[in-house]
C-alpha positions as CSV (number, residue, x, y, z in Angstrom):
1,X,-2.6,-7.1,10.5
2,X,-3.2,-9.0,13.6
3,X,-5.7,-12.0,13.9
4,X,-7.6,-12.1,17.0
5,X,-8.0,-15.8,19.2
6,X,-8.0,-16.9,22.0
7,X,-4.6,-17.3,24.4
8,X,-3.1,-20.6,24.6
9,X,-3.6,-21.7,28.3
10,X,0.1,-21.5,29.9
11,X,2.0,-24.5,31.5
12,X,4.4,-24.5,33.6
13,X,8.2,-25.2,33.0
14,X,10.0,-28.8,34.0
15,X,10.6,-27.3,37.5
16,X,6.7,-28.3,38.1
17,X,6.9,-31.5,36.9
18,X,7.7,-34.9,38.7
19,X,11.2,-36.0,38.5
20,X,11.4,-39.2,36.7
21,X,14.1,-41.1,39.5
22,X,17.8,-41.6,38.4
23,X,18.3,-45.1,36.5
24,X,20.9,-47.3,38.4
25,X,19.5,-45.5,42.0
26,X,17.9,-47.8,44.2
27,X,16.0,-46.4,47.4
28,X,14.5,-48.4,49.8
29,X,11.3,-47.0,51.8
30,X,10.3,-48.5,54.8
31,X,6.6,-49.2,55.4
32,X,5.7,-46.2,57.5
33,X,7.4,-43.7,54.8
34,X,5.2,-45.4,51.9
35,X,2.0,-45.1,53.9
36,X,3.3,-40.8,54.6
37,X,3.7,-41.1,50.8
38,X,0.3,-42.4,49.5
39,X,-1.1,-40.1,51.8
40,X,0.8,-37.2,50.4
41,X,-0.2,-38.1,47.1
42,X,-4.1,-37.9,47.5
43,X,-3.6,-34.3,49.0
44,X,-2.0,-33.4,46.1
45,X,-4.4,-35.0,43.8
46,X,-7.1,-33.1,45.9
47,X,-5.3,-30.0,45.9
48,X,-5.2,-30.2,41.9
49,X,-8.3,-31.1,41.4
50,X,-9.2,-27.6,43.8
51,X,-6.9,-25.6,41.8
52,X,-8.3,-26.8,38.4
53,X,-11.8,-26.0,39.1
54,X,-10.7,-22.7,40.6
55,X,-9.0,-21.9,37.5
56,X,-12.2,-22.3,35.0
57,X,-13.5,-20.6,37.4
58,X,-11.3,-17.7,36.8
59,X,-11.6,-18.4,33.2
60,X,-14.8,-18.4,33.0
61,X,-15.4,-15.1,34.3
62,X,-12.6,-13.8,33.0
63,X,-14.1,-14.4,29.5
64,X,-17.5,-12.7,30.5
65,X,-15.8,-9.5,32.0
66,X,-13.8,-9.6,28.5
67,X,-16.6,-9.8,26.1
68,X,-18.8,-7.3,28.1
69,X,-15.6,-5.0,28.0
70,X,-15.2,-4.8,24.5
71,X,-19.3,-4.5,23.5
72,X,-18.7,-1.5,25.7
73,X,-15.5,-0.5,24.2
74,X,-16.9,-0.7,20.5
75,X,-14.5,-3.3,19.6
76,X,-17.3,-6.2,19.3
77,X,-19.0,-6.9,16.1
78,X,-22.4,-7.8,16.2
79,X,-23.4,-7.3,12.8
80,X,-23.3,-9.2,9.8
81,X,-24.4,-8.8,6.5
82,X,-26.5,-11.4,5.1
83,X,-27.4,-13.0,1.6
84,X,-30.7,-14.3,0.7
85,X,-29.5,-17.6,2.1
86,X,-29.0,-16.2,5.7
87,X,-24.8,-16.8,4.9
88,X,-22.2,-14.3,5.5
89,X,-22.1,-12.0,2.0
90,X,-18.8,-13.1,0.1
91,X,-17.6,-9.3,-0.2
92,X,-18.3,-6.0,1.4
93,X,-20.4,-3.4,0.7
94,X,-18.8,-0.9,-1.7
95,X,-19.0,2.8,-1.3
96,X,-19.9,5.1,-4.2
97,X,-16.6,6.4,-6.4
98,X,-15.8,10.5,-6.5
99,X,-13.4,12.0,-9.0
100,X,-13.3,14.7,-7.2
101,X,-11.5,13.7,-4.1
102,X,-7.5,13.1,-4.1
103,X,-4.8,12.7,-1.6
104,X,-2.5,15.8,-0.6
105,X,1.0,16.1,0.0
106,X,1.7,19.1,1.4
107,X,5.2,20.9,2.3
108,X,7.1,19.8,4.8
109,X,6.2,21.8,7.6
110,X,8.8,24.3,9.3
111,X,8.6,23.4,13.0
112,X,9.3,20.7,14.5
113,X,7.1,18.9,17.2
114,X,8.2,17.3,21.2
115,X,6.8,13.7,21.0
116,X,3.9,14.7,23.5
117,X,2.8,16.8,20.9
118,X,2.6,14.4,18.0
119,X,1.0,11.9,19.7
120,X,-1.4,14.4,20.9
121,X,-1.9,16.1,17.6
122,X,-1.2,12.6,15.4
123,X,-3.0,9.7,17.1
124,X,-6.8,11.1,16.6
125,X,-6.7,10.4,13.1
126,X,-5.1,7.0,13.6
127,X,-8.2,4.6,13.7
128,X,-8.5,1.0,14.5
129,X,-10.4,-1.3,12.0
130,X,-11.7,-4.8,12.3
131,X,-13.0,-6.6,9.2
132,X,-14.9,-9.7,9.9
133,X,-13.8,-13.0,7.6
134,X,-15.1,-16.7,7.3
135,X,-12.2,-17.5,9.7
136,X,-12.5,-14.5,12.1
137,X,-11.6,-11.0,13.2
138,X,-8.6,-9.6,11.5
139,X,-7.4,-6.2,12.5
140,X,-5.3,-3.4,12.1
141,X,-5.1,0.5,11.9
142,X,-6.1,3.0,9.4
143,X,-5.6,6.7,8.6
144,X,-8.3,9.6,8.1
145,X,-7.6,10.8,5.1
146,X,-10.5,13.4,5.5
147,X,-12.8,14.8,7.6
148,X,-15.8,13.2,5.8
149,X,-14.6,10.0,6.5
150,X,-11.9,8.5,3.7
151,X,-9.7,6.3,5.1
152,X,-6.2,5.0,3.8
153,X,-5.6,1.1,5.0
154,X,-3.7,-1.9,4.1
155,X,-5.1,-4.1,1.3
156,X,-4.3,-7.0,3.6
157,X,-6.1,-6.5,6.4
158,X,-9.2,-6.9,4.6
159,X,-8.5,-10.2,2.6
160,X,-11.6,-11.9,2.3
161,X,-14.0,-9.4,4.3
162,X,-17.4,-9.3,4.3
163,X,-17.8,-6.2,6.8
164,X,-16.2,-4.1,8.5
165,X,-15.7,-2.0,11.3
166,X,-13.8,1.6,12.2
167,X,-13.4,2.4,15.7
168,X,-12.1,5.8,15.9
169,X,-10.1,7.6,18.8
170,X,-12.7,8.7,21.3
171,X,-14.1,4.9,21.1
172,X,-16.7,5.6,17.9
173,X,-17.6,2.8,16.1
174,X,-18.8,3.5,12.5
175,X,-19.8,0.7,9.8
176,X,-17.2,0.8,6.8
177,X,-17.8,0.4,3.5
178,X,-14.9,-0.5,0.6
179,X,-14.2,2.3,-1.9
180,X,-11.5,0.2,-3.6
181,X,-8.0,-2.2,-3.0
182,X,-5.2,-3.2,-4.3
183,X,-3.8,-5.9,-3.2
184,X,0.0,-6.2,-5.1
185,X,0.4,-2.7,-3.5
186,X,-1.5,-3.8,-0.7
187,X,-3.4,-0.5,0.1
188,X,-6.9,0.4,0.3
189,X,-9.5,2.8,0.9
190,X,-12.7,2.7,3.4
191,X,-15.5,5.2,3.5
192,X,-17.6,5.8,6.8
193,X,-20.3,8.3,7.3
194,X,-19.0,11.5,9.4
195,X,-18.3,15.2,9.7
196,X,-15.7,17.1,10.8
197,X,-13.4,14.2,11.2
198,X,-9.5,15.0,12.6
199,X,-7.7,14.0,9.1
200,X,-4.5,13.5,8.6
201,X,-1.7,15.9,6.6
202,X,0.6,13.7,4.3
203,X,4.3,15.4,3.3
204,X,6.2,13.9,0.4
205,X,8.4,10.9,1.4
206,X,11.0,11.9,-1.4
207,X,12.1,14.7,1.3
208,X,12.8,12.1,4.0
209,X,16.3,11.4,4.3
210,X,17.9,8.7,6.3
211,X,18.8,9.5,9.9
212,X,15.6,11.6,10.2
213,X,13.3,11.0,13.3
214,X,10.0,9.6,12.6
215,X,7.0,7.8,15.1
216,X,4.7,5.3,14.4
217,X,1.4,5.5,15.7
218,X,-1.2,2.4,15.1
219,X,-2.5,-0.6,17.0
220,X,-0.2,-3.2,17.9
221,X,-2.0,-6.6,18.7
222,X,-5.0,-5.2,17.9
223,X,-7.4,-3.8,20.8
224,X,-5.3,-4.8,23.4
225,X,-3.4,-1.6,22.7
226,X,-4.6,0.5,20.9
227,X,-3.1,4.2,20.3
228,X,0.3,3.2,20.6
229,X,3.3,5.5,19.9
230,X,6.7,4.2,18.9
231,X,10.0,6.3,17.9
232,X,12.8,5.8,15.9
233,X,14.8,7.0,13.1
234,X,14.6,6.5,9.1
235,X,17.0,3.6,8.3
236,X,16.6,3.6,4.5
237,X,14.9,4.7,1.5
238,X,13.6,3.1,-1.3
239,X,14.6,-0.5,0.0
240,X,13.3,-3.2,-2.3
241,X,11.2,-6.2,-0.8
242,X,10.0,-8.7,-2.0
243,X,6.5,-9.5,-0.8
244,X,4.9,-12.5,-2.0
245,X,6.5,-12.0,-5.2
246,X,5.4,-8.3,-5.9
247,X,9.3,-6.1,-5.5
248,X,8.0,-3.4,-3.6
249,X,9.8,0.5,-2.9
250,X,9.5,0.5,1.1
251,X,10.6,2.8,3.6
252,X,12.8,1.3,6.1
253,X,12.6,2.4,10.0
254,X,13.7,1.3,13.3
255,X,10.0,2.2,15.1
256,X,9.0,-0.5,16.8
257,X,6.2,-2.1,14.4
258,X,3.8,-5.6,15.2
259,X,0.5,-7.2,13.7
260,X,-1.6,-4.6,14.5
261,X,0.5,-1.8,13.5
262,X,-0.8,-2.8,9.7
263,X,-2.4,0.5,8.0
264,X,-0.8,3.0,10.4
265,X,1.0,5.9,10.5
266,X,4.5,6.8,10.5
267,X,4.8,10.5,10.9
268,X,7.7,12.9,10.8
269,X,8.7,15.1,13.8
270,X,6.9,17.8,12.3
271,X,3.6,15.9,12.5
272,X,3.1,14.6,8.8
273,X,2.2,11.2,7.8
274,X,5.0,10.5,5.4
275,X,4.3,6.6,5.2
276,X,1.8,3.6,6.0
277,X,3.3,1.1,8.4
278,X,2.5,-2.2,6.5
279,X,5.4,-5.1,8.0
280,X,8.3,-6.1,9.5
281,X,10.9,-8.3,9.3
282,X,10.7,-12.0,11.2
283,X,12.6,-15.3,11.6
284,X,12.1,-18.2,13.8
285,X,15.5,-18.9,13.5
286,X,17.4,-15.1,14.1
287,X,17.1,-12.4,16.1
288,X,15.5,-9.3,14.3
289,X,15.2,-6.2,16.2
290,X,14.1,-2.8,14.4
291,X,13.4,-3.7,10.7
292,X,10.3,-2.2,9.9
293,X,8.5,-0.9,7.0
294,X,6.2,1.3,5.6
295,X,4.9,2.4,2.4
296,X,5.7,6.2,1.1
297,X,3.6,8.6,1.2
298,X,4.4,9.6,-2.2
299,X,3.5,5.9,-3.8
300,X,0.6,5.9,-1.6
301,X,-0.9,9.2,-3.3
302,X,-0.9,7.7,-6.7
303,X,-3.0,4.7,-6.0
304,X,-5.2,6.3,-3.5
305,X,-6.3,8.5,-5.9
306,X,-6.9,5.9,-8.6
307,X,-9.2,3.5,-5.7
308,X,-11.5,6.8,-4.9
309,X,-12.0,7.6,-8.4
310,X,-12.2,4.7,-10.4
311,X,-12.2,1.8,-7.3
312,X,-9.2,0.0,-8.8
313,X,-5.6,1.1,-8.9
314,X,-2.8,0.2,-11.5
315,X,1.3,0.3,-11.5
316,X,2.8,2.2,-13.9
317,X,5.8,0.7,-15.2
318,X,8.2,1.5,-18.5
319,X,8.7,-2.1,-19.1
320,X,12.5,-2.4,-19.0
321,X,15.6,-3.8,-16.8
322,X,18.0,-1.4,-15.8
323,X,21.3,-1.5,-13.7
324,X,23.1,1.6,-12.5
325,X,26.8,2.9,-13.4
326,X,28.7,5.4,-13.2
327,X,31.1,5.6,-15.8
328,X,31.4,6.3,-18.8
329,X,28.4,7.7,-18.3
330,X,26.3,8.1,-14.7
331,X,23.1,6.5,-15.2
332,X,20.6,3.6,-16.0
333,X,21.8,1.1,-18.8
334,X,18.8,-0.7,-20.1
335,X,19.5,-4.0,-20.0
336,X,16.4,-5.3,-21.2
337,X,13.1,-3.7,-23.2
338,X,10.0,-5.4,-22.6
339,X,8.6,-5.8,-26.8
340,X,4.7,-4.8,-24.9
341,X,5.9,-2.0,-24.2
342,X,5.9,1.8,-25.5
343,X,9.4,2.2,-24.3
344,X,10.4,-0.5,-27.6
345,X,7.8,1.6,-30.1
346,X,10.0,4.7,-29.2
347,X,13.2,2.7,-30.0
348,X,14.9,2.2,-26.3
349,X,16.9,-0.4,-26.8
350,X,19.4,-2.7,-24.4
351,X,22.7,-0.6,-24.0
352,X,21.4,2.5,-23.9
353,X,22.0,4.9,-20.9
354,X,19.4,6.5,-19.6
355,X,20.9,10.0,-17.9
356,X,17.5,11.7,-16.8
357,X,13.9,11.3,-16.6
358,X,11.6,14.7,-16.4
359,X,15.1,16.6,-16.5
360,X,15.9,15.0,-13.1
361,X,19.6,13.5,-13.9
362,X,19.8,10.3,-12.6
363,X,22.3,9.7,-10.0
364,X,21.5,6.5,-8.6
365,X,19.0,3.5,-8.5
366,X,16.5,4.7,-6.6
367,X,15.9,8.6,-8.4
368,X,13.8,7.0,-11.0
369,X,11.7,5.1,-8.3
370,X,11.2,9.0,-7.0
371,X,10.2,10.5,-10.1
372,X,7.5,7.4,-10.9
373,X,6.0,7.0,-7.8
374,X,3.3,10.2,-8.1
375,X,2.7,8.7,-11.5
376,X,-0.5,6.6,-13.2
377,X,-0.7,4.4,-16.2
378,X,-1.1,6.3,-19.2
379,X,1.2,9.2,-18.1
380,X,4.1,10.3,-20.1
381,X,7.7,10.2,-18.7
382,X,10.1,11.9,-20.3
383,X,13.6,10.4,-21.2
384,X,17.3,11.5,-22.0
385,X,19.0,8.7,-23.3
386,X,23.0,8.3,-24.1
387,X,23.7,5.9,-27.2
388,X,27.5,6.0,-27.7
389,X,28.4,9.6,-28.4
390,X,24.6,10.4,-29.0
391,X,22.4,12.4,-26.9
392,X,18.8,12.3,-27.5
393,X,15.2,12.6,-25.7
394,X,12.3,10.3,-26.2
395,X,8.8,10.5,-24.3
396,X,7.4,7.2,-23.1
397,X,4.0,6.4,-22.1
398,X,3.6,4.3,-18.6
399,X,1.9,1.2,-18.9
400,X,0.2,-1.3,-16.7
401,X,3.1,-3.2,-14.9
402,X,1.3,-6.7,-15.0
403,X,1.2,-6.2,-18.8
404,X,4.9,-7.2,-18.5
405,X,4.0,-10.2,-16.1
C-alpha cells in the first residue's frame, strides 16, 4: 500500500548556504568594498524574492496540470458515499455473497513465456485500486480473479475505507464494492460490475521451487507508475514473518517490490499468478536490497473462497507446537497440545512424532504448512503418529486458529 500526499518541497544542500566566517579570522573591508557589498546583497535579496514567486508560480500550475491529469486519467475520486448526516459512511458498501464462485489453481503450464510476453499477457488483469479513508487516498494493486469482476487484494489497503475505486488497464474506472476481508491474513476480495474481464490463471505455489524465475507486476507508488514489471528469482519458500504479531507462511523473492506493489501479482515464467505481492523488508538503519514477499497462491485459495461465500475467512489450525527432527524418527515432535483443541480429544499428546499427514511423510518444517494451506476450519487432516515403538493414525478436525489465542 502506498499513501498518496503531497511532495515535500526540496532544499538545497550546505553548498547553497552562507558560510558562517572562520572564528579567530579577522578581515578588514575598506569603505568602498562594504558599499560593493550592501549593494550585492539587495540584488540577491531581489533576485530571491524573483525566484520565489517564480517558483509558486510553477507550483501552482504545476498542481492544476496535475489534478486535471488524473480526472482525465481516472485516478481522481470524486465521489463519496454519504450517511444521513452528510459524513463520510464508516464502511463500504458490501457486495452480495455467491457459493458458487471459487478460486482455481490450475497446472503449471508447459511453456514457458519471454518477459515481453508476460507483461503483455499478465499486466491487463493487474488493476490499480484507490480506497478513500478519513485520512486520505490509500492505494495499491489488485488481481481479476474473473471476468465478471472478482478481484483478489490486500486486506490492508483498505483499512478503514469507506469507498473505493478500481482502475483497470485501459484506464477504466469502476466503483468497488467489499465482498469480504481478512485482515490477520491480510487479503480481500472486491466486486465491480463488468463482462468479459481479462482474469487472471493462478498455479499452485507448492510447485514453486527456489531458484525459479518469477515477475511481479503491480503499482509501485501508486499512479505515478502504474503497470510496472519487475524480475527476479524465488529466494525461499514458506519463510515465516512475523507481521504485526500474526506468523505468516510467505513466499520470499528478489523482484523489486514498493508501497504500491501491495495486492499484486507475482507470476511465474509461464504466466501464472502463483502469489500476491503484500511487503518488503525495510530499515532505517541497514541496507536492504531484494527481500520481498508475497502470499501463496495456494493459502490465498482457501480464504478467498471462504470471503466470496460466506464474507469472512477463518485459519485452520490443529492447535499444537511442533519442532522438526530427524532421528530416531524423521518428523514433527509435538511439543505442546493446545487442551481447546480436537487434536487433545483424539489423544495427541507432547512427545509424540508426527511422520505424515494425508499420507504425505513429513520431511521437514514446512511439508505440513503445504498440506494445510488449501484447507478450511472444520476439515479433517489425517495423522500418522510414532509413540515409542507404536505406529498409529488419528483424524483431526481443524479448528479456528484464534480459538488457541
Amino acid at each position: 500500500m502506498y499513501k498518496e500526499r503531497k511532495d515535500d518541497l526540496w532544499q538545497g544542500g550546505t553548498w547553497e548556504r552562507p558560510q558562517e566566517r572562520p572564528e579567530g579570522l579577522c578581515v578588514r573591508l575598506d569603505r568602498t568594498r562594504v558599499q560593493k557589498e550592501k549593494q550585492r546583497a539587495r540584488r540577491r535579496r531581489r533576485g530571491k524574492v524573483v525566484f520565489t514567486v517564480f517558483l509558486l508560480l510553477i507550483m501552482v500550475c504545476s498542481g492544476v496540470m496535475a489534478v486535471l491529469a488524473l480526472q482525465q486519467a481516472g485516478d481522481w475520486m470524486p465521489f463519496l458515499p454519504t450517511g444521513p448526516t452528510g459524513q463520510q459512511s464508516a464502511e463500504m458498501p458490501r457486495a452480495p455473497l455467491d457459493q458458487t464462485v471459487e478460486m482455481l489453481l490450475l497446472p503449471k503450464a508447459e511453456q514457458t513465456l519471454t518477459l515481453q510476453e508476460l507483461y503483455e499477457r499478465c499486466s491487463p488483469y493487474v488493476v490499480y485500486i484507490q480506497a478513500r479513508t478519513a485520512e486520505g487516498i490509500n492505494v495499491g494493486s489488485g488481481i481479476i480473479l474473473t471476468d465478471d469482476g472478482y478481484i483478489l487484494t490486500n486486506a490492508h489497503i483498505l483499512e478503514g475505507a469507506s469507498a473505493a475505486q478500481v482502475v483497470l488497464h485501459d484506464d477504466t474506472v469502476l466503483e468497488a464494492k467489499l465482498v469480504g476481508k481478512a485482515d490477520r491474513q491480510d487479503l480481500a476480495v472486491l466486486k465491480v460490475e463488468g463482462k468479459d474481464l481479462p482474469a487472471a490463471r493462478f498455479s499452485d505455489s507448492a510447485q514453486l521451487q527456489v531458484g525459479d524465475n518469477v515477475v511481479a507486476i503491480g503499482n509501485p507508488l501508486g499512479s505515478t507508475l502504474r503497470g510496472t514489471m519487475t524480475q527476479g528469482i524465488v529466494s525461499a519458500i514458506n519463510r515465516s514473518v512475523d507481521v504485526d504479531g500474526v506468523t505468516m507462511s510467505l513466499i520470499q523473492t528478489t523482484a523489486a517490490l514498493n508501497p504500491g506493489n501491495s495486492g499484486g501479482a507475482l507470476i511465474n515464467d509461464r504466466g501464472q499468478v502463483v502469489g500476491i505481492t503484500t511487503m518488503k523488508m525495510m530499515s532505517s538503519y541497514e541496507t536492504i536490497e531484494g527481500l520481498g514477499f508475497a502470499i501463496p497462491s495456494r493459502f490465498a485459495k482457501g480464504i478467498a473462497d471462504q470471503l466470496i461465500a460466506a464474507g469472512e475467512a477463518k485459519s485452520p489450525a490443529i492447535g499444537i507446537l511442533i519442532v522438526f527432527q530427524s532421528e530416531p524418527h524423521t518428523g514433527l515432535r509435538v511439543d505442546g497440545v493446545n487442551k481447546k483443541s480436537d487434536a487433545w480429544q483424539k489423544g495427541l499428546r507432547v512427545g509424540d512424532i508426527i511422520v505424515a499427514a494425508n499420507s504425505v511423510p513429513l520431511t521437514n518444517r514446512s511439508a505440513l504448512t503445504v498440506i494445510m494451506e488449501p484447507m478450511g476450519v472444520g476439515d479433517s487432516l489425517a495423522l500418522t503418529v510414532q509413540r515409542g515403538d507404536r505406529c498409529f493414525d488419528m483424524d483431526v478436525v481443524l479448528m479456528d486458529s484464534q480459538l488457541f489465542e
